[in-house]
N, C-alpha and C positions, 0 to 999 in steps of 0.2 A: 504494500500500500504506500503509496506516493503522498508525504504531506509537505506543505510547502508553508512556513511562517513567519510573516513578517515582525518588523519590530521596529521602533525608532522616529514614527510620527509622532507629530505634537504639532505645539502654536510656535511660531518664528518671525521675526518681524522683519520688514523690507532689506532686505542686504544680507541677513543672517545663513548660517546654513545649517543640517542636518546630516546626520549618518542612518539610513536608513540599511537593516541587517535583514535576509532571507535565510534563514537554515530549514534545509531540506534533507527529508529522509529518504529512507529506501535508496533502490540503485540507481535511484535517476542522473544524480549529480554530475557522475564521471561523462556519461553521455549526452547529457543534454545543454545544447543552446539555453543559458540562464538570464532569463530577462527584468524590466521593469516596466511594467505601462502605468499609466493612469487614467484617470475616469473624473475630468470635473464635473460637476455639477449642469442639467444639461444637453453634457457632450456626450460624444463617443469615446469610447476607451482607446487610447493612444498609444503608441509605441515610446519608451523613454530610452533607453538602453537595451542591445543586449551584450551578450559575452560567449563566444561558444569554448567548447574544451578547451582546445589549445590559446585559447584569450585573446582572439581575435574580435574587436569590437566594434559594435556599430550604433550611432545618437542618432534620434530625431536631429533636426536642425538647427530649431531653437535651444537646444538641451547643451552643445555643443560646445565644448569650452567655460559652461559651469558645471555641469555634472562628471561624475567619473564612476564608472560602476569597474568594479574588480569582483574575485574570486577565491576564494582557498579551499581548495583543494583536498588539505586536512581537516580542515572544520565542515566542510558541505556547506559553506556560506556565501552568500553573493550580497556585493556592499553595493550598495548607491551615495554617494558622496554629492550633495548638493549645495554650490555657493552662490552666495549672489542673487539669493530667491526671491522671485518677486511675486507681489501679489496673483499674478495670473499663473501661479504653480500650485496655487489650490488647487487640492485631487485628493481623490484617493489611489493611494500608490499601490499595485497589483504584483508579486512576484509571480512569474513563469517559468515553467520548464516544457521546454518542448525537444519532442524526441518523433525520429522514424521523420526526416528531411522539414522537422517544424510541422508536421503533419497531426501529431498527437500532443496536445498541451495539457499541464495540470497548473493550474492556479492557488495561488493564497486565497486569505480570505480580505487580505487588503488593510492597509495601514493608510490613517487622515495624518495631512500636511497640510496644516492652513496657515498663509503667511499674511499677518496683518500687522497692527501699530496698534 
């Protein structure tokens, strides 16, 4: 069984940042593209990062230069590092694992990021 959970939302005020943490169980880890989307209020749920095995990595556009998402490996953890967040990063932030070419996903249950004053 594949669980996937996040950690590390809270309130953050214009310019601040966050470490949001995914720890995933079962055998997903080693194999699967480990991602972040999000979901504001709204919208459609978005793609933020992802990272595959070998940590190869790919941002959204806007994300690009403030966010950083990593990996270990040892821990089964996948970090999202976010600076410089501005109010339209309100979301709720989604960890992913996708496996079988991003064909098969399993989901968190999602972490709130609200950055206000």
């Amino acid at each position: 069984q594949v669980q996937l959970v996040e950690s590390g939302g809270g309130l953050v005020q214009p310019g601040g940042s966050l470490r949001l943490s995914c720890a995933a169980s079962g055998s997903i880890f080693r194999r699967a593209v480990m991602g972040w989307y999000r979901q504001a209020l709204g919208k459609q749920r978005e793609l933020v990062a992802d990272i595959t095995s070998d940590g190869t990595t790919r941002y959204a556009d806007s994300m690009e230069g403030r966010f950083t998402i990593s990996r270990d490996s040892v821990k089964n953890v996948v970090y999202l590092q976010m600076n410089s967040l501005k109010p339209e990063d309100t979301a709720v932030y989604y960890c992913n694992g996708a496996v079988a070419n991003r064909q098969v996903n399993y989901w968190g249950k999602g972490t709130l990021v609200t950055v206000s004053s």
